[in-house]
Every structure is written in C-alpha cells, then in structure tokens.
mmCIF file of the N, C-alpha and C atoms, coordinates in Angstrom:
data_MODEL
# 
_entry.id   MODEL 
# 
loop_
_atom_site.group_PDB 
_atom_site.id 
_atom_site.type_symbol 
_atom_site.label_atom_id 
_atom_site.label_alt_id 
_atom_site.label_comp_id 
_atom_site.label_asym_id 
_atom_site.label_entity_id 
_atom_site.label_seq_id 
_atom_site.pdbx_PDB_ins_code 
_atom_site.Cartn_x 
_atom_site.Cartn_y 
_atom_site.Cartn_z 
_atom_site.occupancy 
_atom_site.B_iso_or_equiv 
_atom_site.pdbx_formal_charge 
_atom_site.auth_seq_id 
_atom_site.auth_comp_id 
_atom_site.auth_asym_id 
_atom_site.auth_atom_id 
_atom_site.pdbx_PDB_model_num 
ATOM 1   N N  . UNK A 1 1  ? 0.824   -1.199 0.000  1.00 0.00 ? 1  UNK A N  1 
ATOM 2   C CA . UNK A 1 1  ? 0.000   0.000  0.000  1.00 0.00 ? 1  UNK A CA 1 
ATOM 3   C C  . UNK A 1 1  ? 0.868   1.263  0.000  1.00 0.00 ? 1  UNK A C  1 
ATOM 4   N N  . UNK A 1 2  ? 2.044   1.022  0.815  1.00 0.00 ? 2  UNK A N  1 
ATOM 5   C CA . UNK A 1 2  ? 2.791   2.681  0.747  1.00 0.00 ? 2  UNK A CA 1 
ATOM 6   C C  . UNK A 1 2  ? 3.272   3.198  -0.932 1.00 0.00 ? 2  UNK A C  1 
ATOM 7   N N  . UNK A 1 3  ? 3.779   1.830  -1.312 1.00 0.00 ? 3  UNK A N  1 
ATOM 8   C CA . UNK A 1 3  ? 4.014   1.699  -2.845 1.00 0.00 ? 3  UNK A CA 1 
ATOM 9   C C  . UNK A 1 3  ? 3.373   2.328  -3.526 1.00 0.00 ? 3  UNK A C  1 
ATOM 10  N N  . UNK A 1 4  ? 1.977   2.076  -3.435 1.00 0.00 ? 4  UNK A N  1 
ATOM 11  C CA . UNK A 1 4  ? 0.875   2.690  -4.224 1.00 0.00 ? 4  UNK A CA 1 
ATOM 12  C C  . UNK A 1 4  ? 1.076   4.411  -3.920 1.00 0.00 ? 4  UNK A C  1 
ATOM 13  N N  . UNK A 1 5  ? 0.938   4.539  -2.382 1.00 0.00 ? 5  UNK A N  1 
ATOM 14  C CA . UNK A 1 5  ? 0.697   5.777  -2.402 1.00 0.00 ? 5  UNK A CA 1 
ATOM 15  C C  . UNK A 1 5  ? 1.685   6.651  -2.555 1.00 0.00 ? 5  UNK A C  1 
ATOM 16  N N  . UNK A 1 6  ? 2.909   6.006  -2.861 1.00 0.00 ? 6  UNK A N  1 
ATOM 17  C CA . UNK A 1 6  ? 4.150   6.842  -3.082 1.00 0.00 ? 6  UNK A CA 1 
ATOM 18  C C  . UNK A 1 6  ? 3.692   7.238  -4.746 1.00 0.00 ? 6  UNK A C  1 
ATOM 19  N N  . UNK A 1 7  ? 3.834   6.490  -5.569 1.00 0.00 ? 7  UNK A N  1 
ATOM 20  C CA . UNK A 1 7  ? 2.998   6.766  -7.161 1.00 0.00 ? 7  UNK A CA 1 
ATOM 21  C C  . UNK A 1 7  ? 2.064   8.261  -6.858 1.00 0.00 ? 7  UNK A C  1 
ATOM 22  N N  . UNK A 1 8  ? 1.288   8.450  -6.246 1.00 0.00 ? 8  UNK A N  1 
ATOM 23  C CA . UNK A 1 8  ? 0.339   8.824  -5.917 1.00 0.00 ? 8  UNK A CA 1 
ATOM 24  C C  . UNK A 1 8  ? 0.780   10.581 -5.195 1.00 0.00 ? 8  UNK A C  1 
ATOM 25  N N  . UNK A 1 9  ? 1.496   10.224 -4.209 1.00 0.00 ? 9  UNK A N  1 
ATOM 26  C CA . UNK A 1 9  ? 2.159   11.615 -3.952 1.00 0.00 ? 9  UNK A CA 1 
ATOM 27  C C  . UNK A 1 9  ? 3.219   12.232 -4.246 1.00 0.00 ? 9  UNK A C  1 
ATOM 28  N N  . UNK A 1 10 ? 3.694   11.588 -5.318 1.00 0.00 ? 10 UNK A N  1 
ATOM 29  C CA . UNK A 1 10 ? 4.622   12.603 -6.375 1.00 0.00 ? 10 UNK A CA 1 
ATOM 30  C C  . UNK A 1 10 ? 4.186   13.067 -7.581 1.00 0.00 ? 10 UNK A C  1 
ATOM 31  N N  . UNK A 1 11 ? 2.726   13.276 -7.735 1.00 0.00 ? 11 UNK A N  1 
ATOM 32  C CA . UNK A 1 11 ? 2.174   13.415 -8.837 1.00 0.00 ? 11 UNK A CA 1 
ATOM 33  C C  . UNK A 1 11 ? 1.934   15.068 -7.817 1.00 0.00 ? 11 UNK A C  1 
ATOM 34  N N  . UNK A 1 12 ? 1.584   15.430 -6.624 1.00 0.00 ? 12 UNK A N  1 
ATOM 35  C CA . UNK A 1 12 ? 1.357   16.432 -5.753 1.00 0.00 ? 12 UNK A CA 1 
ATOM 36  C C  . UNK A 1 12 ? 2.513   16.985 -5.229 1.00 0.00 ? 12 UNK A C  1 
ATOM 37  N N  . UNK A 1 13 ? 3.870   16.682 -4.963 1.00 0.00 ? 13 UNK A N  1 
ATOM 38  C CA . UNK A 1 13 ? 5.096   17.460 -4.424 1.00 0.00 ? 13 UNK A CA 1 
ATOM 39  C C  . UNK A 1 13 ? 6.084   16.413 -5.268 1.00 0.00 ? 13 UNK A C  1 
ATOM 40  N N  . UNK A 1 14 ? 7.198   17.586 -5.199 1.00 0.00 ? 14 UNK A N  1 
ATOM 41  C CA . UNK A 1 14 ? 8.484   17.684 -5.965 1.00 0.00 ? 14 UNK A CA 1 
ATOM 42  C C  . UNK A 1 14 ? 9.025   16.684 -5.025 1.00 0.00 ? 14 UNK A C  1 
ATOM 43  N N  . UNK A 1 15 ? 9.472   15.406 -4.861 1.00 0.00 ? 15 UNK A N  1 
ATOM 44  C CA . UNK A 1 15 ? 9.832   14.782 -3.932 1.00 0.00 ? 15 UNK A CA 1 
ATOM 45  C C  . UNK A 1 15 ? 10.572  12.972 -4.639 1.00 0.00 ? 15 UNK A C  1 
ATOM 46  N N  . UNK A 1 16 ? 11.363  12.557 -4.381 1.00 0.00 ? 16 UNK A N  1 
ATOM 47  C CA . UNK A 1 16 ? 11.840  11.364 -5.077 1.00 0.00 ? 16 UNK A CA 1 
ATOM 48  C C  . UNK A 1 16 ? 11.014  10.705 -4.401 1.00 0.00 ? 16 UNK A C  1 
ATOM 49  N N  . UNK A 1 17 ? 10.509  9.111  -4.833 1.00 0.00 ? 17 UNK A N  1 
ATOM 50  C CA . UNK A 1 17 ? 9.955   8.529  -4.012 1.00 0.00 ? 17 UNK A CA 1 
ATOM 51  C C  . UNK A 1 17 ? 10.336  7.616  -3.583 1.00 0.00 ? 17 UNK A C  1 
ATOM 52  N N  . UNK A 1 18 ? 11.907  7.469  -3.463 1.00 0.00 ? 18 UNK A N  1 
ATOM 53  C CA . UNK A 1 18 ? 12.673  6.872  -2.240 1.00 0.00 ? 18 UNK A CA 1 
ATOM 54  C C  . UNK A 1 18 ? 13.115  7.086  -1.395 1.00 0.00 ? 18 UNK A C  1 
ATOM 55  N N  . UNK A 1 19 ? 12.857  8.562  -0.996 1.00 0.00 ? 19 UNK A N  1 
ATOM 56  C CA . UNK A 1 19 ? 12.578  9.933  0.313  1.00 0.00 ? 19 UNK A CA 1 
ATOM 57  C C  . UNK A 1 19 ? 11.543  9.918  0.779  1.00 0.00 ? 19 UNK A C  1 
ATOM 58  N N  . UNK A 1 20 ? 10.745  8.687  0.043  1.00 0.00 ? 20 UNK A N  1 
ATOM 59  C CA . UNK A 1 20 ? 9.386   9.010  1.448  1.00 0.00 ? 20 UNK A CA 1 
ATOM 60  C C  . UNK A 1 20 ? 9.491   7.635  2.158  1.00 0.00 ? 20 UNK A C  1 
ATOM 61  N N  . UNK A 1 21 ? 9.221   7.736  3.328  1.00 0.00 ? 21 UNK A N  1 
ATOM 62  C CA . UNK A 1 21 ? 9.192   6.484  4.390  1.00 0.00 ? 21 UNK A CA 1 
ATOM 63  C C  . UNK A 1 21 ? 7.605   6.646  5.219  1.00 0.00 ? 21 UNK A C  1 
ATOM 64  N N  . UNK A 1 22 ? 7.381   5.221  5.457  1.00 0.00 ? 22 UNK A N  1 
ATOM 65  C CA . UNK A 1 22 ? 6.095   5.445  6.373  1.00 0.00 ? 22 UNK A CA 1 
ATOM 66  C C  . UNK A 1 22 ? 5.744   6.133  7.428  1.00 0.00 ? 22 UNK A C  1 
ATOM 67  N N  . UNK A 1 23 ? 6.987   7.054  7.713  1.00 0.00 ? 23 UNK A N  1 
ATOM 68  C CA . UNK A 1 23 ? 7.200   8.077  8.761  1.00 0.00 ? 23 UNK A CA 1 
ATOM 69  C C  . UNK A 1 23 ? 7.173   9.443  8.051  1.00 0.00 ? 23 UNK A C  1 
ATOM 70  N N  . UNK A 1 24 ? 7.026   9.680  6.730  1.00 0.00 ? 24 UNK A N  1 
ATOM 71  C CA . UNK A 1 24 ? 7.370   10.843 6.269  1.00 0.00 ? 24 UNK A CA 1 
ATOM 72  C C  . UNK A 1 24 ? 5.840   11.298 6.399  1.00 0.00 ? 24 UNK A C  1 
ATOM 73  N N  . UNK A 1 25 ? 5.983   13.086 7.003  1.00 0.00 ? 25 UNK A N  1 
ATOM 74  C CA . UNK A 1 25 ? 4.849   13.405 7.618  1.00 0.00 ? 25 UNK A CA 1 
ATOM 75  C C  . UNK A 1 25 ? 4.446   14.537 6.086  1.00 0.00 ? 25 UNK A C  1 
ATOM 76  N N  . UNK A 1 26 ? 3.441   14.252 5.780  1.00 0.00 ? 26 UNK A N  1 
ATOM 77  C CA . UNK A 1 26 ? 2.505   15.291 4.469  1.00 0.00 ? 26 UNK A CA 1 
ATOM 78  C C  . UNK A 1 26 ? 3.386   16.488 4.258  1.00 0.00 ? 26 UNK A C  1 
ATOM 79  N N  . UNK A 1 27 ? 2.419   16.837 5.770  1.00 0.00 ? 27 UNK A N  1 
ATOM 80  C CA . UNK A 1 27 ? 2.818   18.877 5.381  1.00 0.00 ? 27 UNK A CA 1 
ATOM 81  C C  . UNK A 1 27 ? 4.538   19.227 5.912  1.00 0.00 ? 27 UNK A C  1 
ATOM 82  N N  . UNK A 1 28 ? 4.681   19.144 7.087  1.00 0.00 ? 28 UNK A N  1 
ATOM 83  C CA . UNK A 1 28 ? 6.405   19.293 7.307  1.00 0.00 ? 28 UNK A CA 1 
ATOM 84  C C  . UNK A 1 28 ? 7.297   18.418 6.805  1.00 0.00 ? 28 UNK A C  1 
ATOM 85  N N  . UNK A 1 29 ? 7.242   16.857 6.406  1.00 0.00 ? 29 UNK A N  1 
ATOM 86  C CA . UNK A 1 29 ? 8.385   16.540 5.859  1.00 0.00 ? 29 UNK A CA 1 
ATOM 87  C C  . UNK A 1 29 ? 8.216   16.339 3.975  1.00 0.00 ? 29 UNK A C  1 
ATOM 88  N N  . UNK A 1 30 ? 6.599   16.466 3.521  1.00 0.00 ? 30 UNK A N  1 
ATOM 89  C CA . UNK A 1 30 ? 7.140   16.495 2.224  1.00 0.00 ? 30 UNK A CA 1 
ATOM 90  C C  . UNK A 1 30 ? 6.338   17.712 1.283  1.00 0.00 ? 30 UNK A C  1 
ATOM 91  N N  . UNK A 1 31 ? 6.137   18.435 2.139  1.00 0.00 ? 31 UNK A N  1 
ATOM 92  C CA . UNK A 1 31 ? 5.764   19.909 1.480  1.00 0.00 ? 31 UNK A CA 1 
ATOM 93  C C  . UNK A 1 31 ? 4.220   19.901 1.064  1.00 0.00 ? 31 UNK A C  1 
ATOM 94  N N  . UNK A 1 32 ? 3.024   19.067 1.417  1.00 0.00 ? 32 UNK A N  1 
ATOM 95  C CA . UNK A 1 32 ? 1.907   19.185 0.776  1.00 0.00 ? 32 UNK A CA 1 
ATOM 96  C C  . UNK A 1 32 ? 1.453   20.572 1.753  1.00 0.00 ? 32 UNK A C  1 
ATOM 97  N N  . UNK A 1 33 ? 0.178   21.130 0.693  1.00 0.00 ? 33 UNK A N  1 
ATOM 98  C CA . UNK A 1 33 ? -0.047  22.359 1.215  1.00 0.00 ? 33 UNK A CA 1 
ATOM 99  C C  . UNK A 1 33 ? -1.574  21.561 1.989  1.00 0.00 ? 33 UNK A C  1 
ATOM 100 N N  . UNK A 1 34 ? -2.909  22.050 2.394  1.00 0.00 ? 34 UNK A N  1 
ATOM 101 C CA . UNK A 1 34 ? -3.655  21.677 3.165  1.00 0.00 ? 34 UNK A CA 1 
ATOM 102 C C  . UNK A 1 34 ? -4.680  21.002 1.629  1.00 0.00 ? 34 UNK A C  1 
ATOM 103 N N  . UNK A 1 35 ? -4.410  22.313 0.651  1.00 0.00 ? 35 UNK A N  1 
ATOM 104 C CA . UNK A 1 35 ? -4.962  21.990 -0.399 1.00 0.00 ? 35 UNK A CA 1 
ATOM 105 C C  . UNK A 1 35 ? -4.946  20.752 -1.456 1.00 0.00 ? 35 UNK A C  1 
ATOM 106 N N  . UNK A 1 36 ? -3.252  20.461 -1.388 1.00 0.00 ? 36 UNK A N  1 
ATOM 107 C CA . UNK A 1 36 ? -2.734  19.239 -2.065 1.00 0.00 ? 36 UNK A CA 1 
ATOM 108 C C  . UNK A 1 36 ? -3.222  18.041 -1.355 1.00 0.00 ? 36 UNK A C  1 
ATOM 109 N N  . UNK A 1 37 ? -3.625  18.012 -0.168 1.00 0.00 ? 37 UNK A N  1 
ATOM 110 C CA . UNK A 1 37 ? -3.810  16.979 0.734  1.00 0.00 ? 37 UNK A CA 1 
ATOM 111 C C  . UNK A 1 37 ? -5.462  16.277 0.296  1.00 0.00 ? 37 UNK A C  1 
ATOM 112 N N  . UNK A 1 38 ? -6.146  17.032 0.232  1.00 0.00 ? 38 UNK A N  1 
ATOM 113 C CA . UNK A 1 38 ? -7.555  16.963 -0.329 1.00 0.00 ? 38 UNK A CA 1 
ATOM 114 C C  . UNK A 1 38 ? -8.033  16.209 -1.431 1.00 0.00 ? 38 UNK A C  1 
ATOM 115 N N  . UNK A 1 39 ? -7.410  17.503 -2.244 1.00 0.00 ? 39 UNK A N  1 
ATOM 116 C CA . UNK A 1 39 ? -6.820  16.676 -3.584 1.00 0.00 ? 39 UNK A CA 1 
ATOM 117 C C  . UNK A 1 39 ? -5.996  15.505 -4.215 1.00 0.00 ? 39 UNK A C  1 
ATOM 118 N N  . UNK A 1 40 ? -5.476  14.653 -3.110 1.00 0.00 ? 40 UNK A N  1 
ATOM 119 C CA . UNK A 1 40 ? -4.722  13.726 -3.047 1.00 0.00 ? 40 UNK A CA 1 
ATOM 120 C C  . UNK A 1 40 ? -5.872  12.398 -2.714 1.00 0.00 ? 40 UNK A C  1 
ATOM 121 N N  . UNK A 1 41 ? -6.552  12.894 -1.405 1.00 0.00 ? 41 UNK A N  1 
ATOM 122 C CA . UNK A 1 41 ? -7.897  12.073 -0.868 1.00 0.00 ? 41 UNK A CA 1 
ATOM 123 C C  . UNK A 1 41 ? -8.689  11.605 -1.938 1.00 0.00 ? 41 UNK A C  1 
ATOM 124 N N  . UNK A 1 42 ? -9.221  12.761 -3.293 1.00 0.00 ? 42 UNK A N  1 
ATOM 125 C CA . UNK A 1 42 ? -9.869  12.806 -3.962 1.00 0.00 ? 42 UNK A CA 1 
ATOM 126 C C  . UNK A 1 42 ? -9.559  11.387 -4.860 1.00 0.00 ? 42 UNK A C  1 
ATOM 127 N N  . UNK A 1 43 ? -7.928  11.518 -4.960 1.00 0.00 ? 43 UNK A N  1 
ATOM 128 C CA . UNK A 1 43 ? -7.468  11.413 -6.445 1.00 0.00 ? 43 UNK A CA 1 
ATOM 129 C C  . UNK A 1 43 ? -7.456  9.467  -5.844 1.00 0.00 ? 43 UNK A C  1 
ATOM 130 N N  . UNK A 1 44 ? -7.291  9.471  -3.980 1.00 0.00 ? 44 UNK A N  1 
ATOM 131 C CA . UNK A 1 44 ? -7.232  7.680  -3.660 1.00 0.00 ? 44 UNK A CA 1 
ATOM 132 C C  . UNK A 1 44 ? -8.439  7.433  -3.600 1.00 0.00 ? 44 UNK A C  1 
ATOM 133 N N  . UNK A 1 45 ? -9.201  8.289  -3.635 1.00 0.00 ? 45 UNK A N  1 
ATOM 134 C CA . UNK A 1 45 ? -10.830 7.359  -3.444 1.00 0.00 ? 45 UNK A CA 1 
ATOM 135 C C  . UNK A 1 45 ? -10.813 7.341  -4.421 1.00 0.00 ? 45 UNK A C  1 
ATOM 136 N N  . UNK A 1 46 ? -11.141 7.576  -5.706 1.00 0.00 ? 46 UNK A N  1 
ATOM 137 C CA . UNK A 1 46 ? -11.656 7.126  -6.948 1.00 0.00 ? 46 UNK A CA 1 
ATOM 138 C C  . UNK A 1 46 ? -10.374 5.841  -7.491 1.00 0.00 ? 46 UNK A C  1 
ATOM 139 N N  . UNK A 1 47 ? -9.118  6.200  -7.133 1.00 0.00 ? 47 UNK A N  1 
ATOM 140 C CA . UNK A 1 47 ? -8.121  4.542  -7.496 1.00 0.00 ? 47 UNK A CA 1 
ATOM 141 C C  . UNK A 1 47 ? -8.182  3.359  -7.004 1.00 0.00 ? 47 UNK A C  1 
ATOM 142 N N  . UNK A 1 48 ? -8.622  3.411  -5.460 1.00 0.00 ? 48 UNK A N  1 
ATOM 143 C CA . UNK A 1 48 ? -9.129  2.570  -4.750 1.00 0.00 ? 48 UNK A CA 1 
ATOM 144 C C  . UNK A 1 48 ? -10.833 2.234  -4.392 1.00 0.00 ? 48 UNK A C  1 
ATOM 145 N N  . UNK A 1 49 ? -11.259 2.671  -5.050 1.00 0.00 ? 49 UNK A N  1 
ATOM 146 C CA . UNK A 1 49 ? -12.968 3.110  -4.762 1.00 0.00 ? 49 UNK A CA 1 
ATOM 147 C C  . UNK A 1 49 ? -13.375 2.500  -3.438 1.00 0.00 ? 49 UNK A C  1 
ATOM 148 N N  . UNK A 1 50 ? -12.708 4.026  -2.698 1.00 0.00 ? 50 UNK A N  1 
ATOM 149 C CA . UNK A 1 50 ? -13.262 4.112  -0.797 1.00 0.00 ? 50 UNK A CA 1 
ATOM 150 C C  . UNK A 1 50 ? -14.077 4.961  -0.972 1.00 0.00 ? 50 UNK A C  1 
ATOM 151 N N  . UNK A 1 51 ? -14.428 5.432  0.265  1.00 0.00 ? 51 UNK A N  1 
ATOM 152 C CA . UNK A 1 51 ? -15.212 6.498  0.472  1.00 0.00 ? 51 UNK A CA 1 
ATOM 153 C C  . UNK A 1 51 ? -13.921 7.411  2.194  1.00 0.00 ? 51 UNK A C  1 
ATOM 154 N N  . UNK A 1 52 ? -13.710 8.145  1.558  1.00 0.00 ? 52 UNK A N  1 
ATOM 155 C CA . UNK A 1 52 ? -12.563 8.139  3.159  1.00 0.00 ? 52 UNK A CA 1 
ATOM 156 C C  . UNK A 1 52 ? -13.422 9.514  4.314  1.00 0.00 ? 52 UNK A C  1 
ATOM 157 N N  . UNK A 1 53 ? -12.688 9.030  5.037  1.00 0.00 ? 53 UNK A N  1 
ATOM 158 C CA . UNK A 1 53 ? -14.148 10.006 5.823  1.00 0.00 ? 53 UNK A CA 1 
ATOM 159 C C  . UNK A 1 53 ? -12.826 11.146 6.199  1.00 0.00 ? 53 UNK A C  1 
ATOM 160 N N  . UNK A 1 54 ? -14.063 12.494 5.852  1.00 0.00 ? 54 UNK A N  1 
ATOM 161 C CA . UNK A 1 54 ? -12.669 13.611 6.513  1.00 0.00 ? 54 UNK A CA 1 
ATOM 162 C C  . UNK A 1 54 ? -12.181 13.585 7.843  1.00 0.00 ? 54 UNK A C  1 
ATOM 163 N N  . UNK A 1 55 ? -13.197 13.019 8.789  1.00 0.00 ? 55 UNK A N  1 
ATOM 164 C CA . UNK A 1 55 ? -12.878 13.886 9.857  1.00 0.00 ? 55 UNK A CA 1 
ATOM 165 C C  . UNK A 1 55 ? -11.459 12.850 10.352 1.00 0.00 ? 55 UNK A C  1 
ATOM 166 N N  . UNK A 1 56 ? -11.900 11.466 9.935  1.00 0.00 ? 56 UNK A N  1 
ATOM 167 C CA . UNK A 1 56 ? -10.524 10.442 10.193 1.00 0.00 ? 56 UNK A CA 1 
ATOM 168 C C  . UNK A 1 56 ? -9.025  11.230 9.421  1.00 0.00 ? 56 UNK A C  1 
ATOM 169 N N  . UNK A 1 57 ? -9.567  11.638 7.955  1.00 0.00 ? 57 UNK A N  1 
ATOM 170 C CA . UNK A 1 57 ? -8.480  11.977 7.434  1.00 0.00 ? 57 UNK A CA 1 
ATOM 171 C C  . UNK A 1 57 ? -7.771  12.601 7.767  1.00 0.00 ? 57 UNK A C  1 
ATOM 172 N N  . UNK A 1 58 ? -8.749  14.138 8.741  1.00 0.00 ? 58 UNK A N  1 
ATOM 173 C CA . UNK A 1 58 ? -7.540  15.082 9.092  1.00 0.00 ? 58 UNK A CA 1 
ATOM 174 C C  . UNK A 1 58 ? -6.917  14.658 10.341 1.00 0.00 ? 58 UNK A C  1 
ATOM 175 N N  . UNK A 1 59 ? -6.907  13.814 10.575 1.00 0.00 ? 59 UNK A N  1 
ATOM 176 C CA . UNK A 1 59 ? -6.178  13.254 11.721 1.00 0.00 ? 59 UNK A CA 1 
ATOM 177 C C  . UNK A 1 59 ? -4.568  12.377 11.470 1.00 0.00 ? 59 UNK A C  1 
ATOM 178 N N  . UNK A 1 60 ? -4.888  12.193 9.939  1.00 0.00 ? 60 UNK A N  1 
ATOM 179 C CA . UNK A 1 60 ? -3.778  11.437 9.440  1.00 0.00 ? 60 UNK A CA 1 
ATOM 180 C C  . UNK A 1 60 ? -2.253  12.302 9.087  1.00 0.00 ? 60 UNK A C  1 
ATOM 181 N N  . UNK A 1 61 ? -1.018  11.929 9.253  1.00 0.00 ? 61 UNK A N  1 
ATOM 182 C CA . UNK A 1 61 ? -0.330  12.625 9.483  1.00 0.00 ? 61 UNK A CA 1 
ATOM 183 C C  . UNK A 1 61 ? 0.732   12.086 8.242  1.00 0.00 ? 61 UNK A C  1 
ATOM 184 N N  . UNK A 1 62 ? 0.921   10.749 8.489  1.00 0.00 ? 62 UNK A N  1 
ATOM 185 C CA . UNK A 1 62 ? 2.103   10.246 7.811  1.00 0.00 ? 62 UNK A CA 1 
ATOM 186 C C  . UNK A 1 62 ? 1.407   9.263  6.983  1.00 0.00 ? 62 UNK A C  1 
ATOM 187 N N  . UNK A 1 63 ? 2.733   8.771  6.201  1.00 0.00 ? 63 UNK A N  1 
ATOM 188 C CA . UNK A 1 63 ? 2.198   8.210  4.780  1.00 0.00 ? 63 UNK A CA 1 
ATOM 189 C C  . UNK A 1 63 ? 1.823   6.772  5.441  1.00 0.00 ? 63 UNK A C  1 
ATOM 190 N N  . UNK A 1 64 ? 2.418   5.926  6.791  1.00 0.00 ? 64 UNK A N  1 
ATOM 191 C CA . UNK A 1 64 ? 2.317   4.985  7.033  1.00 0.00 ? 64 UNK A CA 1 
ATOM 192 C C  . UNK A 1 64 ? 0.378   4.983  7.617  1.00 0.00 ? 64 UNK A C  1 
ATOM 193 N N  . UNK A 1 65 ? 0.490   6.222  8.904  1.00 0.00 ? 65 UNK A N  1 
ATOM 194 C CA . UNK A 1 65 ? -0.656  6.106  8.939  1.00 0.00 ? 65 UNK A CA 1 
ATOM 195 C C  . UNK A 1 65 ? -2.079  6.242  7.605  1.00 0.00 ? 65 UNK A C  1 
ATOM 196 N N  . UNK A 1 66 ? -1.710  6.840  6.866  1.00 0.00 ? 66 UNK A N  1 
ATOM 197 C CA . UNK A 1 66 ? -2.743  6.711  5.217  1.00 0.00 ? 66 UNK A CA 1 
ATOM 198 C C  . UNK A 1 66 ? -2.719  5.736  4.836  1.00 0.00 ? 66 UNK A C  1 
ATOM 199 N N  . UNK A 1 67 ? -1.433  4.545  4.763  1.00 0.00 ? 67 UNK A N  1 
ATOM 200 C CA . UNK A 1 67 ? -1.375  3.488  4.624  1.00 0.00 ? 67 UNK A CA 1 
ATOM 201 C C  . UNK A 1 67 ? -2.648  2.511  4.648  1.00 0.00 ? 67 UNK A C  1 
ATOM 202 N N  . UNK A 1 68 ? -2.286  2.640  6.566  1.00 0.00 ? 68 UNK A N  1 
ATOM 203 C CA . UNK A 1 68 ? -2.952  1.796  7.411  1.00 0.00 ? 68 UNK A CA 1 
ATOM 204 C C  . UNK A 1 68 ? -4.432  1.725  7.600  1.00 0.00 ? 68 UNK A C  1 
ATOM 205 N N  . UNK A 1 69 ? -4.697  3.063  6.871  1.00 0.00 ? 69 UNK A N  1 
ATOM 206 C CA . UNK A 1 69 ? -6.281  3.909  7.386  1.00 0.00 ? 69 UNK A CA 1 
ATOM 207 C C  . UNK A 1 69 ? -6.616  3.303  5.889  1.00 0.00 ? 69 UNK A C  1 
ATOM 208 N N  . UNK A 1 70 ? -5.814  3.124  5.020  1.00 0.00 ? 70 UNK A N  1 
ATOM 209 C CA . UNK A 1 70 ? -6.616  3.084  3.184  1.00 0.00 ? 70 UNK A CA 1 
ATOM 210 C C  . UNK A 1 70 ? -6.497  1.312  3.053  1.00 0.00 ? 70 UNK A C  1 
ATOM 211 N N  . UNK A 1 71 ? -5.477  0.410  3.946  1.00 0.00 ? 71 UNK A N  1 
ATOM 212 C CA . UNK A 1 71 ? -5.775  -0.923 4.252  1.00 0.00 ? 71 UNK A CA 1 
ATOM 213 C C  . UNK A 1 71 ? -7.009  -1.604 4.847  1.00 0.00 ? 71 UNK A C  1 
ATOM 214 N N  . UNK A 1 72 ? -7.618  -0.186 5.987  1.00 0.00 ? 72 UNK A N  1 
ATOM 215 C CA . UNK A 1 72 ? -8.730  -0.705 6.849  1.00 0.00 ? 72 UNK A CA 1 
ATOM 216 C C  . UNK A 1 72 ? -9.916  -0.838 5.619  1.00 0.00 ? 72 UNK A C  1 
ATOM 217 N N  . UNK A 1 73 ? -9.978  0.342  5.056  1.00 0.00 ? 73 UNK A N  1 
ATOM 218 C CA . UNK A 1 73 ? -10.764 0.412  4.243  1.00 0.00 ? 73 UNK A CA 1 
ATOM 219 C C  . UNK A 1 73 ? -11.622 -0.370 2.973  1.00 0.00 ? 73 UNK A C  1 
ATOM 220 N N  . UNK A 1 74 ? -9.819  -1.260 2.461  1.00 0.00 ? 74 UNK A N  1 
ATOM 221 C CA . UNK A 1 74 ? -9.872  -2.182 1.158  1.00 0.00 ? 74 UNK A CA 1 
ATOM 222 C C  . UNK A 1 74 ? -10.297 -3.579 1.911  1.00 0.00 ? 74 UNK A C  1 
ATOM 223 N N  . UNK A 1 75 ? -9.773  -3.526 3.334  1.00 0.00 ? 75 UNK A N  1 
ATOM 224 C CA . UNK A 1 75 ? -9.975  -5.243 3.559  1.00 0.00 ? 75 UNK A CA 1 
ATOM 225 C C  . UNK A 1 75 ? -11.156 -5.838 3.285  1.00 0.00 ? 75 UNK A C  1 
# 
C-alpha cells in the first residue's frame, strides 16, 4: 500500500519517491499544502474506490498512517 501511495504523492510534491518512508509526515516533511492533501484524498478514493471520511483523514499525518487507514478500508 505505501508503494501505491508513493505513485500517488509525487504526482502532488516535488519529492523522489525513495525519500518518502512510512514516517514521512505530508505537510512538514514532504511539502503538501492543506490543499494538495484533499486533492490527493480525492485522487485515492476514486483509485481505490473508498469512500474516506474527513474527519478520520484530518487526523492522518504520515504516509504509514494513510497506509494503514486506506488498508482498513480495502480489507
């Protein structure tokens, strides 16, 4: 799953995607703005066809936790 979402968030920040780790946090370690973040939500629900709920989302910080939250979702 991080795999996927690494594809996924370099299409939104200037970033290699062997610089992101399941610890790498959105907004301070890879530059998304509040806006890119949304737009990112948008772009995994329709690849994964979830439905992701905001209020969980804005709670999500790092790529591991999106991971884990977009695993609960597919199981």
């Amino acid at each position: 799953m991080v795999e996927k979402l690494k594809d996924i968030i370099v299409n939104y920040v200037e970033v290699e995607p062997e610089s992101i780790t399941r610890d790498s946090r959105f907004m301070e370690d890879l530059g998304f703005t509040s806006f890119d973040f949304m737009s990112m939500l948008g772009e995994i629900e329709d690849e994964f066809d979830v439905e992701i709920d905001q209020q969980k989302a804005s709670n999500i910080k790092t790529v591991g936790e999106a991971a884990d939250y977009l695993e609960s979702l597919t199981a």
